[in-house]
C-alpha angles and dihedrals in degrees: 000000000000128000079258095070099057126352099243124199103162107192098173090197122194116264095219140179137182115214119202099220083190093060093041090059096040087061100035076060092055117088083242118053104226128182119197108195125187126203147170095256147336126245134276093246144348083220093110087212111049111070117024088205125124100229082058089037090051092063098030083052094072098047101041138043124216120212085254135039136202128216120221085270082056097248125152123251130152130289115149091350109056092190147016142174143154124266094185138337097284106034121055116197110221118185117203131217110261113219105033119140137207111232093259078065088257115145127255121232144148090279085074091051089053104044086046086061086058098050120037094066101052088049099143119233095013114174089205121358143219097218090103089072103036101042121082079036126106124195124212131187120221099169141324089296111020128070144170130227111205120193133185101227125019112290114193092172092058090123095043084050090053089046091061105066131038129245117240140199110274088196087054096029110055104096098002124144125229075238082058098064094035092057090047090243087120093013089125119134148168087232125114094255133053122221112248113173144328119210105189117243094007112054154336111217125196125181121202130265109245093200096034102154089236097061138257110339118237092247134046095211127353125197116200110208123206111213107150100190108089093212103051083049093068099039085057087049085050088047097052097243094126138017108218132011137212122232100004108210102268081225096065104040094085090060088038092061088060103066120097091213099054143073128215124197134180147161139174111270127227086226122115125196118227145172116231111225128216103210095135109076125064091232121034118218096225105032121095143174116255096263082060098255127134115268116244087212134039108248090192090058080084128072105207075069091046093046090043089057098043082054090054092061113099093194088170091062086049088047088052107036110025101036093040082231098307105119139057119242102220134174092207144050103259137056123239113279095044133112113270085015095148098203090210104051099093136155131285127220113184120138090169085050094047093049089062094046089056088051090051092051095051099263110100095144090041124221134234138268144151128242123206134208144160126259104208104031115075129032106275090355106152086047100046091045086049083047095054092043088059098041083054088047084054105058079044102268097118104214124190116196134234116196113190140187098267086232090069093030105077096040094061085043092061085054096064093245102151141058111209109011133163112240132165142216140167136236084234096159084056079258149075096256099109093047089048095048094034115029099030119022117085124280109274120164107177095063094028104258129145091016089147095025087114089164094060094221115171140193122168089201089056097040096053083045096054087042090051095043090047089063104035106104104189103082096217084058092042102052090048 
């Protein structure tokens, strides 16, 4: 894949924490064992359906249960299936745990599997939607505990499908609105913990299940407390207002690290950083000519001006002195160790290079144009979006920058607003398959594609080559 095909600019940032020893004894002291998390926001909606997103997956983890689960390696292991296998290239057998409840004390059974299949596609108003990994796929019962998943081609990734969305109750969920889950009226899972309340714009509060089929959870109540400014996250970690904190600015880990109080933990993500590209209208909303007027053609419908912008990007000075070091500059969708990882494809900086592209491409004086990102969704978000607007001055395409609250963000994203904007997504099968199938391949909307390809780029070659390898069951095949 060439810069062309999608404007990388990886940035596998640490997902990091810092953990107050001195807070987590204080509660493991209480007669209730509380955790106060802050972090840097809460989700779009406890609806499981609505938004396939991880900030979202991160809470609705904790209430719900999917069929499969992944470790920390991403391997697969039970949850509300406890085995699977393939009877043949087309029809997966998934057993179910018997005597699991819901937490109205309901029993679970395949009827909710089924009714879930129904549902999580057709979730209106979805920013980004689940139906990739539900659709092409039919579900048969074949009694309380045993059903079939049919597909139409061969689908080796079928568990790794069923690990990505949440089951839900069919007696709360028919009918229920994504308001309903919000407002706890549904909100009624399998998980460890139960829902207890969500006061907009100050906390989100869970309290363990007692009969939660996988034992006693480690915590009697957690809060999770949004506070989006980094700094002010650590002061109240230092205050004892909360006993573990989420993205922990990549400036003060180092110093951090030093305290004798404190924890620090980190690990390479599976996210990559990206720049969604729009190389689909004839006019793009937000890219003018250098008078500031609006273009009568699209220069990002051509990829010499793609390729010249993905070679203005220095990701290694982002990596340095924005991430402090911890991140990892890429020119492709997975991180090394996973599966289609290509060890030689590797990123390109070269302003002198991309100058001549644009003047290739007909644009040897530039042109303008404004990128977009989020402030409180990604590690470093609003900074790295202000470096690459510089880096693309700099090669003469004057950028101005847009940071906006990640709860309008990606709305306006899903409509196709902007014109250059940062997103990111994560290798969560251990491949590339849901940036392939999300993030690249064309909008689709019948089978599920393309539900985050907010750049509507589209390649008819890439697109027939995703859709063979998807069903190619044999990994050697595959990976070629």
């Amino acid at each position: 894949m060439t810069p062309s095909a999608r404007l990388l600019t990886r940035i596998v940032h640490s997902a990091t924490f810092v953990l107050a020893l001195g807070g987590l004894l204080l509660a493991a002291s209480a007669k209730a064992e509380d955790l106060r998390i802050g972090v840097p926001g809460l989700p779009t909606s406890m609806d499981p359906h609505y938004h396939n997103t991880q900030v979202n997956l991160q809470y609705v983890n904790h209430v719900f249960d999917p069929l499969v689960g992944q470790d920390a390696n991403q391997q697969t292991y039970p949850r509300l299936a406890v085995s699977w296998k393939a009877l043949n290239d087309t029809t997966w057998e998934f057993k179910l745990r018997q005597g699991v409840k819901w937490h109205d004390g309901s029993p679970f059974t395949a009827d909710d599997v089924i009714f879930t299949f129904e549902r999580a596609p057709k979730v209106p108003n979805s920013p980004s939607s689940f139906a990739a990994y539900i659709n092409d796929k039919m579900i048969k019962k074949i009694d309380d505990y045993t059903i079939h998943i049919i597909t139409k081609d061969p689908a080796p990734l079928t568990p790794l499908d069923l690990a990505r969305f949440a089951i839900v109750s069919k007696t709360k969920g028919t009918d229920a609105t994504t308001q309903d889950y919000n407002d706890g009226k549904v909100t009624v899972g399998t998980g460890p913990y139960r829902f207890k309340e969500w006061v907009q714009g100050d906390r989100i509060v869970l309290e363990a299940n007692r009969d939660w089929w996988g034992g006693k959870a480690k915590w009697d109540r957690i809060v999770f407390k949004p506070i989006p400014l980094g700094p002010t996250r650590i002061a109240a970690l230092l205050n004892n207002d909360v006993d573990v904190i989420d993205n922990v600015p990549t400036t003060d880990v180092a110093d951090l690290q030093k305290r004798a109080n404190l924890t620090v933990t980190q690990g390479a993500s599976n996210r990559v950083i990206f720049l969604n590209v729009d190389s689909f209208r004839d006019v793009s909303p937000e890219v003018y000519g250098k008078d500031g007027k609006p273009l009568a053609s699209n220069p990002l419908k051509k990829a010499d001006v793609r390729r010249a912008m993905s070679m203005a990007i220095n990701r290694t000075a982002i990596q340095e002195r924005i991430m402090g070091g911890l991140s990892v500059p890429t020119g492709q969708i997975v991180p090394k160790g996973f599966f289609a990882y290509v060890a030689d494809l590797q990123p390109v900086f070269d302003p002198e290079g991309a100058k001549a592209l644009l003047a290739k491409a007909g644009y040897p004086d530039g042109f303008k144009m404004t990128i977009n990102g989020p402030g409180d969704r990604y590690v470093n978000d609003a900074r790295i979006t202000e470096a690459i607007a510089q880096m693309l001055t700099r090669i003469g395409i004057e950028t101005d920058v847009k940071i906006h609250p990640g709860t309008v963000y990606f709305t306006k994203g899903s409509k196709y607003e902007f014109s250059l904007s940062l997103f990111g997504n994560g290798a969560h099968s251990g491949g590339p398959y849901e940036l392939m199938q999300g993030v690249i391949h064309s909008p689709d909307k019948d089978r599920g594609y393309g539900s985050t390809n907010r750049g509507r780029y589209i390649n008819a070659a890439f697109d027939k080559l995703f859709q063979e390898a998807e069903r190619t069951v044999d990994d050697a095949k595959r990976l070629a």
